[in-house]
TIZA-814011 format. One record per residue (C-alpha): y, x, z; residue in three letters; residue number from 1. Coordinates in steps of 0.1 Angstrom, whole numbers. Each point is the difference from the previous one (the first is absolute). Layout:
N
<rec><v>Y</v><u>X</u><w>Z</w><code>ALA</code><pos>NUM</pos></rec>
...
END
This chain:
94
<rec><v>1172</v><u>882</u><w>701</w><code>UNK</code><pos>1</pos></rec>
<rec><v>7</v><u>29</u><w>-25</w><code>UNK</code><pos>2</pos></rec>
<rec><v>-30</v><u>23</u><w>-2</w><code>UNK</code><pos>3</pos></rec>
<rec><v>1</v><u>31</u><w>-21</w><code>UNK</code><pos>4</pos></rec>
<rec><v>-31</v><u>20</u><w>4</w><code>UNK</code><pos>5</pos></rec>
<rec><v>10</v><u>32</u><w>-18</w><code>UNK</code><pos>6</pos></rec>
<rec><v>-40</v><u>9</u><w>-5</w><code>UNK</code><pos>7</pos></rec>
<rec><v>3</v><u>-30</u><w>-24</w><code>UNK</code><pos>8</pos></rec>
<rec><v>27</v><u>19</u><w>-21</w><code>UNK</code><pos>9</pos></rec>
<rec><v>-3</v><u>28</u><w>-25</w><code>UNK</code><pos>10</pos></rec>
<rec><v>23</v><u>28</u><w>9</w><code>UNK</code><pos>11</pos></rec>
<rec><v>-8</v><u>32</u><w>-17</w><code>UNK</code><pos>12</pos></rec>
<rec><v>28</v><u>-2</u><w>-26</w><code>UNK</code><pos>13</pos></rec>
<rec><v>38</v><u>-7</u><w>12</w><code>UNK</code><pos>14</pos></rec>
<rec><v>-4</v><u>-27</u><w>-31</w><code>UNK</code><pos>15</pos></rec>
<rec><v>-34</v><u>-17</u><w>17</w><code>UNK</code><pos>16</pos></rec>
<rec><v>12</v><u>-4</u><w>34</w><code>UNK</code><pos>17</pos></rec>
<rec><v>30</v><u>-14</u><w>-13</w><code>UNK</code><pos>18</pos></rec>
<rec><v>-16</v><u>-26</u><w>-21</w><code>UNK</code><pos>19</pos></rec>
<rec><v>-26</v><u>-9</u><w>27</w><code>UNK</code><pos>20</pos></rec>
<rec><v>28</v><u>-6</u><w>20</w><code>UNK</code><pos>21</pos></rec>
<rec><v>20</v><u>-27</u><w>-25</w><code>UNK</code><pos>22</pos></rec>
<rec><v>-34</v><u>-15</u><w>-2</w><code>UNK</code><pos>23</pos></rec>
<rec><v>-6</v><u>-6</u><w>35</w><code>UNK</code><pos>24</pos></rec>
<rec><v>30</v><u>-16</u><w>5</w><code>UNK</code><pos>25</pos></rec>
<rec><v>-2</v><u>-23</u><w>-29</w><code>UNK</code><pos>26</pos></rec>
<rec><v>-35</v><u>-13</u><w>11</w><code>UNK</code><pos>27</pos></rec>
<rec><v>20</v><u>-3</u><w>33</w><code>UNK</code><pos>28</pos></rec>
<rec><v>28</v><u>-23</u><w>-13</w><code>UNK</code><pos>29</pos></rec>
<rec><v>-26</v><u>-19</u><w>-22</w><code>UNK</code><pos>30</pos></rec>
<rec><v>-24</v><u>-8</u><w>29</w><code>UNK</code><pos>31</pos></rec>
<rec><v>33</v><u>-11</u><w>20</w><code>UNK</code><pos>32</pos></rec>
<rec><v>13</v><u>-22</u><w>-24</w><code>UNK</code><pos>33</pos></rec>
<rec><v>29</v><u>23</u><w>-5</w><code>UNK</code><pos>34</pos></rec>
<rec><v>27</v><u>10</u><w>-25</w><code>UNK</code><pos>35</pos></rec>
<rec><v>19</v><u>31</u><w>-2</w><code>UNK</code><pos>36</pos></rec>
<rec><v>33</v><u>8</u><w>-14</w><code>UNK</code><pos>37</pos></rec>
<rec><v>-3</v><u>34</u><w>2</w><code>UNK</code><pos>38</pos></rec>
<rec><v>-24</v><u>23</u><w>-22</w><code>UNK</code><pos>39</pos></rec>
<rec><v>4</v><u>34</u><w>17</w><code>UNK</code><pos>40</pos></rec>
<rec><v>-25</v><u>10</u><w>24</w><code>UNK</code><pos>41</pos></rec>
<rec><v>22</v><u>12</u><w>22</w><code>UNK</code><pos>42</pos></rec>
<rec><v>16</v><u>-33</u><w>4</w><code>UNK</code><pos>43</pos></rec>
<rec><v>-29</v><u>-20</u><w>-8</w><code>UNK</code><pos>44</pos></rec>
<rec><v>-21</v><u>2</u><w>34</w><code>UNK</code><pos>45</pos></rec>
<rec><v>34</v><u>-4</u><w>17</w><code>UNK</code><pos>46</pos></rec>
<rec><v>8</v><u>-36</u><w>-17</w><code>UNK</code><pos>47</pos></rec>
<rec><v>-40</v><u>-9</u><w>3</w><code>UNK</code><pos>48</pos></rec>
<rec><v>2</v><u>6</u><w>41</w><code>UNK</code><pos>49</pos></rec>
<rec><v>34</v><u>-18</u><w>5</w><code>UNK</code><pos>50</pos></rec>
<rec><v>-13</v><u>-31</u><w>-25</w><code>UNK</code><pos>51</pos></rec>
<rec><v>-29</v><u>-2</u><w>25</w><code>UNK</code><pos>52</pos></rec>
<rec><v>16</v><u>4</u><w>30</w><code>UNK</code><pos>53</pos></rec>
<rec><v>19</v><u>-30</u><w>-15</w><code>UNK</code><pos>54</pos></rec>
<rec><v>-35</v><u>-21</u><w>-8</w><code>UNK</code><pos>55</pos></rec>
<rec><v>-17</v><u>10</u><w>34</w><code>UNK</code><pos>56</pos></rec>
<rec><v>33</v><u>-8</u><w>21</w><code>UNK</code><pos>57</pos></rec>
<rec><v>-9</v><u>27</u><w>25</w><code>UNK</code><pos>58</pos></rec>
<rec><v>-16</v><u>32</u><w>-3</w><code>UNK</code><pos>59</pos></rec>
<rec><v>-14</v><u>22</u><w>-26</w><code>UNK</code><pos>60</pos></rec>
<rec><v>-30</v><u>24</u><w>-1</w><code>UNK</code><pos>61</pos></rec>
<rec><v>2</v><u>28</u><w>-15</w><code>UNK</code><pos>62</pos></rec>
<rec><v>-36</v><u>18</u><w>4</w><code>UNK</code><pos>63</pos></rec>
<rec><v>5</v><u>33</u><w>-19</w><code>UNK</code><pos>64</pos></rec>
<rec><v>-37</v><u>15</u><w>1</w><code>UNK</code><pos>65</pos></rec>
<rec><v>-7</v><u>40</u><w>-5</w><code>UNK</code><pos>66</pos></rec>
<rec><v>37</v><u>4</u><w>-10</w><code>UNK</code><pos>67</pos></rec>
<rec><v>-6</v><u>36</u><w>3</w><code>UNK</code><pos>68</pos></rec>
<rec><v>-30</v><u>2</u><w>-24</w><code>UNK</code><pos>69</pos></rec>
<rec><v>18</v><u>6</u><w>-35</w><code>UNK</code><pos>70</pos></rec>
<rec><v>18</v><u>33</u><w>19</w><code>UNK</code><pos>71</pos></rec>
<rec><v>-30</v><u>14</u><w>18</w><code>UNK</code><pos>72</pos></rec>
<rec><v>-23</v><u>-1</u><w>-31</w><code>UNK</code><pos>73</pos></rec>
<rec><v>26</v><u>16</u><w>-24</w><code>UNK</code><pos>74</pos></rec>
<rec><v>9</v><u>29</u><w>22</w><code>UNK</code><pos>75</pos></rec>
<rec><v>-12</v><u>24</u><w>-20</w><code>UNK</code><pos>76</pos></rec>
<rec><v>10</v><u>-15</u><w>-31</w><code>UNK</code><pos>77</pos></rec>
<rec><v>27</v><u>5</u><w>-7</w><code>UNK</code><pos>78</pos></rec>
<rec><v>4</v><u>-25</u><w>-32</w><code>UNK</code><pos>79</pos></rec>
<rec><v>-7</v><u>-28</u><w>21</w><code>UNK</code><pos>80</pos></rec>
<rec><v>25</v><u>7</u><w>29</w><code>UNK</code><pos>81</pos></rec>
<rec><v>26</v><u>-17</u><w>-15</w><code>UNK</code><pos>82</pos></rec>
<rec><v>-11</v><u>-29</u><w>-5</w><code>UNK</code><pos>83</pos></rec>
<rec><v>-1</v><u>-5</u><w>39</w><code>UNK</code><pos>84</pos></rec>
<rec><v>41</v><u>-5</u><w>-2</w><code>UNK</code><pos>85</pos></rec>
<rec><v>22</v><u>-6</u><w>28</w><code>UNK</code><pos>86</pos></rec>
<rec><v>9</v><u>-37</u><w>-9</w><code>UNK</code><pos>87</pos></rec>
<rec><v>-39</v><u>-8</u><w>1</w><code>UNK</code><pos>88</pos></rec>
<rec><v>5</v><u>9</u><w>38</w><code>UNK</code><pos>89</pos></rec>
<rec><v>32</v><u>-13</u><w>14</w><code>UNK</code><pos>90</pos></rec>
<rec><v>5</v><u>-23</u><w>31</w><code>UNK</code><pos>91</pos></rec>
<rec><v>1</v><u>-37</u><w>-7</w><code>UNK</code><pos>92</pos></rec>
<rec><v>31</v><u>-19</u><w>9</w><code>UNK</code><pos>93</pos></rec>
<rec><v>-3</v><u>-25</u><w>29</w><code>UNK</code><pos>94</pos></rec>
END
């Protein structure tokens, strides 16, 4: 199982979220005993969920808690808003 608890992230610069982002998933591949090839974060969680989908030989979890959070507390900013990107919210493949 993938969680990513977005409370758990900073978000209130486009550079933050980002970065909170590539560090979640590398904890993620280090806990999992796993090596990417890629060093984009767009392709990055991509190549973690396939490699564990290849470990676990089933199913994986993807828990993504208060997605929404990053864009509901930066309404009004307008700075932050950004930073809450479309590729930080686009359907996983099956």
């Amino acid at each position: 199982m993938i969680h990513l608890d977005f409370t758990e992230l900073a978000y209130d610069t486009p550079g933050k979220l980002e970065g909170s982002l590539f560090d979640f998933v590398k904890t993620s591949t280090r806990q999992n005993n796993i090596e990417l090839q890629n060093s984009q974060l767009e392709t990055m969680f991509a190549e973690l969920t396939e490699k564990m989908l290849k470990k676990a030989g089933d199913r994986v979890v993807i828990w993504g808690d208060e997605y929404d959070k990053p864009i509901t507390d930066n309404l009004n900013n307008k700075e932050a808003l950004p930073a809450t990107k479309k590729e930080h919210y686009t359907t996983f493949p099956k």
